[in-house]
Phi, psi and omega in degrees: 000134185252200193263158190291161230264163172288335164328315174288322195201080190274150188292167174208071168291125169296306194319322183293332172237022197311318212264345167251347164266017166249346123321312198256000180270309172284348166310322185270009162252004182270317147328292186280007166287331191264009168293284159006287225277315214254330196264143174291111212295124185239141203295148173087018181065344180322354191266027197227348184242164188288156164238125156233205225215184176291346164233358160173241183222150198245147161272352189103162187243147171275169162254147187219114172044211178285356175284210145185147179226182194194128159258117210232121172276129165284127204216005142298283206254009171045073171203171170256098202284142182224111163288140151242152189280012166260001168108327154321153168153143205251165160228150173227133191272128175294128160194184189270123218198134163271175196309288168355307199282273187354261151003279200315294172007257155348283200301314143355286203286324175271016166262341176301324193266329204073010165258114162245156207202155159252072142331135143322102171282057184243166149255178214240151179051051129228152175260155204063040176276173180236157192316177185278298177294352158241030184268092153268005192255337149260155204220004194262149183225125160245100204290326155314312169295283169330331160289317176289309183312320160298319169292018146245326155298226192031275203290290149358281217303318178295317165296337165289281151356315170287315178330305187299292173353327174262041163219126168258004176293207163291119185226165188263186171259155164291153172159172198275164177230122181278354172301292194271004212352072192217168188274091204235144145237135196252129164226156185270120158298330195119310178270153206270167194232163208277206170275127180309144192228004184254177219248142192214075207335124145097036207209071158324123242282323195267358171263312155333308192286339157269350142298334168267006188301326196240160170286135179219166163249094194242147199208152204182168185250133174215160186244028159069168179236150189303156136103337201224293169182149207277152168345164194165093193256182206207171191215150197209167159232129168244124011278144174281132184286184209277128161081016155291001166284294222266009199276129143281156192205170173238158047220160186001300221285295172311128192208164187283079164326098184287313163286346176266313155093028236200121167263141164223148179255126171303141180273000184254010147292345172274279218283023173242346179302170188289294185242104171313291303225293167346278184298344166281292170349292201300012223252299182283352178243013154292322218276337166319314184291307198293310178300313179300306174302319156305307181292352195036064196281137146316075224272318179300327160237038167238326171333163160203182156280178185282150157290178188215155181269136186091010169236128163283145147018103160277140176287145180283161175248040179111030180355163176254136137336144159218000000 
């Protein structure tokens, strides 16, 4: 088989773009606080993170009053498109810019629209950060890179999904979360987790503990940081059980991050691979496999086979333990 093209599973070296993905991590938090500020809170934080769409990543439509708008970073034609349901709507152009610039921008353009909103400018899960408006120092856009980070969520976003599909227990949707600026999906056991208990920046104590109230398996895309680690996705249990490190899990490439605290699969043993599509799959139902099973999640009756399109879902009738 041969390998799928680079177009499709484009390189994403951080060193080559760090300074624009760390620009473009604080642009999309300044968009989801203000999805934050306006939508009414739903557990696990879920009223809160980008989706993503067909030219790049979206918030979803907000409510304003009697209205609802909606923000898509174009990651095509490189702006920030703000739709409103009155038939109103603005662009603002992705270009190398600071966060500050940005900011004003942004907030501007939606008093401009007849939305007005207050955000926290602080940002949330970095640490030592600074206000929105007084961030000059990042300032960077590079549109290639950012178009390949999007063209790999697209490809992401779709293996995830198929994935969620073999679970009928509780599960999140996919999506993004701009605090930690990764691509993510979760399942639930069920059972309630003891109280989160660590330090989290730009973060209040009660909102950790009710994104952790229950126990879970979560998995997810992150595109690293220089000094910590290259593109990746990765899987995780909270709490984690006892002998979930030491779990084998697949494929070859993958191993348990003692600093991450993590199983993670490097992304560029996927996308040089015969079937990315595969090597994701097994990634996310080994590792899936080691937190339920170490934790002894009813695995039988949460379980299902993948979905396929147009049959509905069979319920399981009881899966065996592994």
């Amino acid at each position: 088989m041969s390998r799928i093209s680079e177009s499709t599973w484009p390189a994403l070296p951080i060193q080559e773009w760090q300074a624009t993905c760390t620009t473009l991590h604080l642009w999309t938090q300044v968009i989801g606080k203000i999805r934050l500020a306006l939508t009414p809170w739903l557990n696990h934080s879920w009223h809160v993170p980008l989706y993503v769409s067909p030219r790049g990543l979206r918030t979803s439509t907000i409510p304003y009053n009697h209205v609802e708008f909606e923000l898509t970073f174009d990651f095509i034609d490189h702006a920030l498109e703000i739709d409103v349901s009155t038939g109103t709507k603005a662009r603002i152009a992705l270009r190398a810019q600071s966060v500050a610039h940005f900011y004003e921008h942004v907030m501007s353009t939606l008093e401009h629209l007849g939305i007005t909103v207050a955000i926290n400018e602080l940002p949330a899960e970095i640490p030592n950060a600074v206000l929105f408006s007084d961030d000059h120092e990042h300032a960077s856009y590079d549109a290639e890179y950012a178009n390949r980070f999007w063209r790999v969520l697209i490809q992401v976003d779709r293996v995830f999904k198929h994935f969620r599909t073999g679970f009928v227990g509780k599960a999140s949707p996919v999506h993004f979360f701009w605090g930690s600026f990764d691509l993510a999906v979760t399942r639930f056991s069920g059972r309630r987790a003891p109280p989160f208990e660590g330090k989290t920046p730009g973060l209040a104590l009660d909102v950790m503990r009710e994104a952790y109230s229950h126990e879970v398996s979560s998995a997810g895309f992150w595109p690293g940081a220089v000094g910590v680690s290259d593109a990746c996705f990765y899987s995780y249990a909270y709490p984690q059980p006892e002998g979930y490190a030491s779990r084998a899990v697949e494929p070859a490439d993958a191993h348990y991050s003692d600093t991450l605290k993590e199983f993670v699969l490097p992304y560029e043993e996927v996308r040089v691979a015969a079937n990315p599509d595969a090597l994701i799959l097994a990634f996310l139902q080994s590792t899936y496999v080691a937190a339920a099973s170490a934790a002894e999640w009813d695995r039988g009756a949460l379980e299902c086979s993948l979905g396929v399109p147009g049959k509905a879902i069979e319920l399981p009738a009881g899966n065996p333990r592994a």
